[in-house]
N, C-alpha and C positions, 0 to 999 in steps of 0.2 A: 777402452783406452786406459792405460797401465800410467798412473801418476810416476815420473821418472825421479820426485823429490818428495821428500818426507817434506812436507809444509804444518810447520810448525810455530807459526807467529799467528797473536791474538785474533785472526780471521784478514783472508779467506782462511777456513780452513778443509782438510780433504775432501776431495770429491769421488765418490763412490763409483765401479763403473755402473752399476745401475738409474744412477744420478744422470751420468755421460752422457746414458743409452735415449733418458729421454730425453736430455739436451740436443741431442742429433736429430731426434724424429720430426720429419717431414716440417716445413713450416708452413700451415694454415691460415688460411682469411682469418682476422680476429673476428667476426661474425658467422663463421664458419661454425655449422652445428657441429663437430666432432668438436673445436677447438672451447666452443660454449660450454659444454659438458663439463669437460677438463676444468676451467675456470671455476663453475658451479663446483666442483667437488672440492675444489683449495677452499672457497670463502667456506663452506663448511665444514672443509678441516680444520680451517683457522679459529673459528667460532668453537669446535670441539677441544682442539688445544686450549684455549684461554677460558672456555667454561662461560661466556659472555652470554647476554640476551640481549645486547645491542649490534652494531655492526661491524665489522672490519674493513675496511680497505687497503688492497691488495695494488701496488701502484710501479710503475719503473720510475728508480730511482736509490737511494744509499738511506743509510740509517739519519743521517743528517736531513734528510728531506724529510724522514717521519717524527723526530723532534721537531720541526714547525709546523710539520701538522697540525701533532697532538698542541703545540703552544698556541698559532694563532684562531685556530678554533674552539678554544676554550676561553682564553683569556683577552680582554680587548684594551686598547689604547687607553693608558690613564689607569689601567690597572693593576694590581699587585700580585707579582709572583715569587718564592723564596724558594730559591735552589737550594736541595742539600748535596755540597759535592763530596765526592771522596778522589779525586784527581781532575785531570787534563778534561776529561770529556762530562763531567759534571758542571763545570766550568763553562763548556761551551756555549749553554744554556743561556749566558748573560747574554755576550753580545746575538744570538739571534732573539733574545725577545727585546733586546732594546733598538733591534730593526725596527719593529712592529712598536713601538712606542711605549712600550710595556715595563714598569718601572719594577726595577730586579732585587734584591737584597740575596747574600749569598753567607750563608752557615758552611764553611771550608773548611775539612778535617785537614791535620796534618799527613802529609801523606804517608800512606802506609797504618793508619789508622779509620777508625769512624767515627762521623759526629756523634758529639755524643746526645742522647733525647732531649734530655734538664735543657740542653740551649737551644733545643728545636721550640720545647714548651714554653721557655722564657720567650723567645723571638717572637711566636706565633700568637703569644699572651695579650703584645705590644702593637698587633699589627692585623687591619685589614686583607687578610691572601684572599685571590681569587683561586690559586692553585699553588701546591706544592711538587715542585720533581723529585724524584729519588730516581740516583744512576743502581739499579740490582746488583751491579758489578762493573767498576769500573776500570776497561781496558790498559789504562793508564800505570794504575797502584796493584792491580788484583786485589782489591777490595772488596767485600759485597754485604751490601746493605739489612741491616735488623727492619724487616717491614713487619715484624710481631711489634716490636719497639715502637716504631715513629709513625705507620697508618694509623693506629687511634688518636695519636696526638691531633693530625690534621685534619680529621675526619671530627672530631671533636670541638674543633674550629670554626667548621662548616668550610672546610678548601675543599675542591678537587685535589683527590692523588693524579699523578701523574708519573708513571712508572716508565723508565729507559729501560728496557731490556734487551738491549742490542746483540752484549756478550751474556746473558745469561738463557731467552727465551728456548725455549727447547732442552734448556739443561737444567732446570729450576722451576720450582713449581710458581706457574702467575695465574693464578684462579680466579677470576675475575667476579665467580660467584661465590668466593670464602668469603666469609664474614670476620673481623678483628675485634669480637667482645661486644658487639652492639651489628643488630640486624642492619642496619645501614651503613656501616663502616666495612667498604667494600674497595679496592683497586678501581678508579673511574676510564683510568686511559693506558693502555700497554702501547707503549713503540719499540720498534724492534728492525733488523736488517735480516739479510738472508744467506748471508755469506759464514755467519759463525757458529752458535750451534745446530742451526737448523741443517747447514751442511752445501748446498747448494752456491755456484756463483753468484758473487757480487750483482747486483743489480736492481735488489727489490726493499722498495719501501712497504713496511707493514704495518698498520695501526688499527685497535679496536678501540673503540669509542664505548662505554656501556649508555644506558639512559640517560642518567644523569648527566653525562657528557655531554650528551646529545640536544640535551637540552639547556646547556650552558651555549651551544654554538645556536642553537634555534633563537636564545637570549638576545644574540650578539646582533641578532638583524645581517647585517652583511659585513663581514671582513677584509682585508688589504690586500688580498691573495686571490686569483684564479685557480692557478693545476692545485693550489693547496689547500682549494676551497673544500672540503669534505660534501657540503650541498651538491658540487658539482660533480661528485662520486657516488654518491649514493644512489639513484636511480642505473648506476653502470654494477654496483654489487650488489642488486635485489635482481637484477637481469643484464647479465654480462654480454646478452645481443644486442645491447644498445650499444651506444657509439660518444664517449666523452672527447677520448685521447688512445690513439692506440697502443693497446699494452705490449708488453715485451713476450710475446707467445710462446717462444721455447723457454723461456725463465718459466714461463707458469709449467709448465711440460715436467722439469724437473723440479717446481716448489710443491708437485702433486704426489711425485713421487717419494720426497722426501719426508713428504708429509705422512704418510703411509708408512714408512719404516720408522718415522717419530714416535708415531701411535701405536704402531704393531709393539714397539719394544714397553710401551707407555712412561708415563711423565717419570711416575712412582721410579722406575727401576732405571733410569733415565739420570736422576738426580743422584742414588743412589751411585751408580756406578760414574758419574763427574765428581763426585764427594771423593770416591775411594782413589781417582784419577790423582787427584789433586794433591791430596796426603802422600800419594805415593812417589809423585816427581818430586814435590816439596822435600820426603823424608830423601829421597836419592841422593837430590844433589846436593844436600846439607853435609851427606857421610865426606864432599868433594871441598868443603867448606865454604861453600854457598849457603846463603840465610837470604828466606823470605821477606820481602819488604813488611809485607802482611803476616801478623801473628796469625798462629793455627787459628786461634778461635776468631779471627775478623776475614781468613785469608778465603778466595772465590773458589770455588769445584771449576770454571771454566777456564783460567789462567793462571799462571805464576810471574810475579815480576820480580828476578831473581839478583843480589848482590853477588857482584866479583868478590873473591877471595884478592887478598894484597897481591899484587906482580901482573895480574890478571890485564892486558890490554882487548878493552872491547873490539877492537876493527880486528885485531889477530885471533881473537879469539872468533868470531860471528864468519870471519873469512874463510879460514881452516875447515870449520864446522862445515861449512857449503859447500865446500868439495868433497866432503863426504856425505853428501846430497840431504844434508838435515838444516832447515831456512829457520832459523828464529830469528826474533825483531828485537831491535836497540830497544834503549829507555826513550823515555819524553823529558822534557824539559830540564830541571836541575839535574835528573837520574841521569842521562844522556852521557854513558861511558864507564858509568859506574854500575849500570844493572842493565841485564837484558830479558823479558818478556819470551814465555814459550806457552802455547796453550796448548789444552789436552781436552778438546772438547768435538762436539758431534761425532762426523766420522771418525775420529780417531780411536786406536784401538790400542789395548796393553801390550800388543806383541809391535806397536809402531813407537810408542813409549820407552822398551824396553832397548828397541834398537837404538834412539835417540841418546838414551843414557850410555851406553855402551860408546856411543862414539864422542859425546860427551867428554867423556873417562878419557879417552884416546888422544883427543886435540890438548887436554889439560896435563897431559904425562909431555907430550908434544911444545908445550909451553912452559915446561920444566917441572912442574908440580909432581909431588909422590903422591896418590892417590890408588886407593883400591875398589875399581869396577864391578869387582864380584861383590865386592860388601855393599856396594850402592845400587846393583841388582836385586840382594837380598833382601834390601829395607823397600824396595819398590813393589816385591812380591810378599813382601809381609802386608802390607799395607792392603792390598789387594783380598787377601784369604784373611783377613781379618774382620775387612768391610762385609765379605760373603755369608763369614759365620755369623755378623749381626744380622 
């Protein structure tokens, strides 16, 4: 199946046909020993991507469902949690854990930047946390987070990390067995979706839990939640023949598959070539007088949230683009008209990028701007044979 549109907004994003091939394949009892195999081989991929010795749970459902996962099974009512956001979806964090009764405090960069540590250290100095979130990169800004910087702080603390990797999993290293200067200062909780770097259709909620975690929820006695109870999954991801809730079977069909081309290319060269992505639409569209919300040195390898040049109208500019079958996505909130968002992560490739740019170029000659496509192809592919030679 031949994608008819360059999709190009912060996820979904491309699906491969080999992806397609096993989204099509036959659909199986979820008890079905061929469909069980399949399943056993993702929770083991999952567990080999994040490098974890605890467990994963593999669930239908969006990235927003694995954010309360990872919250209300770690954290309980009456408890202290401090978000560090860098946009829109670091944010989100409040109102779902003050569902759960869960008292919030929130360290908010401006956007387009990052918290800075000194006010994570001071905040955390002042205060009981049960857990800390950190968004890896946030969909919102393209921002992505120093977790050299602010995992020892919190770990230091004695929090739980608690890491979003929605937009960055699969394109960014989340090692769940690195250590940050001290043998216990470790990533406790990765969440993540399945729709953005990892490549595959929307659909799947992904969370590893390490020990520690594990034992924060084991603490908790029983929680507010059922489907998001992790107790009530863990006997379904140590043996996927049993029976909680039935999973979404061809989602898994293609999360196995993806997973497999995740691994074959590995993390290392993986982050490397979303690094060089990233500089290289960045360096593109800047030659078009576009500017990054995100400085180079805070800005994410999986997104760009880009500034209009003066004259630039968002709906004529995003409209145009679409009929020349290239989808990028508006801003959020205050940005909404003045920036629009384009990712360049999993499946996508330099020669879907290069096209991107090129018509880019086209729609902004089209909307009056003087502009030269070959110089902003130039700086795309410098960017590229530069990241190689390192």
């Amino acid at each position: 199946m031949k994608n008819k549109e360059l999709l190009l907004v912060p996820g979904p994003t491309p699906v491969v046909d080999e992806i397609y091939d096993a989204l099509a394949s036959e659909t199986r009892g979820h008890t079905d020993p061929r469909f069980t195999a399949t399943f056993k081989a993702s929770i083991k991929q999952t567990k080999e991507l994040l490098q974890t010795d605890g467990e994963v749970f593999i669930v239908a459902g969006s990235g927003t469902l694995a954010m309360e996962m990872a919250i209300v099974n770690t954290v309980g009512r009456g408890e202290k949690l401090l978000v560090i956001s860098h946009g829109y979806f670091g944010d989100r964090f409040t109102p779902l854990a003050n569902a759960f009764g869960i008292e919030v405090d929130v360290l908010q960069a401006e956007w387009g930047k990052q918290v800075d540590p000194e006010l994570v250290q001071e905040k955390i100095a002042l205060n009981n946390y049960k857990a800390v979130t950190i968004t890896h990169a946030d969909t919102s800004t393209g921002v992505v987070s120093d977790l050299d910087a602010l995992i020892p702080i919190i770990k230091q603390a004695g929090a739980l990390v608690i890491l979003d990797g929605v937009v960055a999993t699969a394109a960014l290293e989340e090692n769940m067995s690195k250590t940050y200067g001290h043998p216990d200062y470790k990533i406790d909780v990765v969440l993540t979706g399945s729709q953005k770097a990892i490549g595959i259709p929307p659909g799947l909620a992904i969370v590893a839990f390490n020990q520690t975690a594990l034992a924060a929820r084991e603490a908790l006695g029983t929680v507010p939640a059922y489907y998001s109870d992790i107790k009530n999954w863990i006997p379904i991801m140590q043996d996927p023949s049993k029976y909680f809730a039935t999973p979404p079977v061809n989602l898994i069909y293609a999360y196995n598959t993806a997973l497999k081309i995740v691994l074959d290319e590995g993390i290392e060269q993986r982050e490397k070539r979303h690094i060089a992505f990233g500089r290289g639409v960045r360096s593109a569209l800047r030659t078009f007088g576009m500017e990054s919300l995100a400085d180079e040195e805070v800005a994410a390898p999986t997104l760009s949230c880009m500034l209009y040049p003066a004259g630039v109208d968002d709906g004529s500019f995003r409209t145009l683009l679409s009929h020349k079958g290239v989808i990028v996505a508006g801003a959020l909130a205050h940005l909404a008209g003045h920036a629009f968002r384009i990712g360049h992560m999993g499946n996508t490739t330099a020669k879907m990028l290069e096209s991107a740019i090129r018509h880019i170029g086209e729609v902004l000659q089209e909307l009056g701007l003087e502009i030269n496509t070959e110089a902003a192809l130039v700086a795309f592919r410098e960017e590229l044979s530069q990241s190689v030679a390192q």
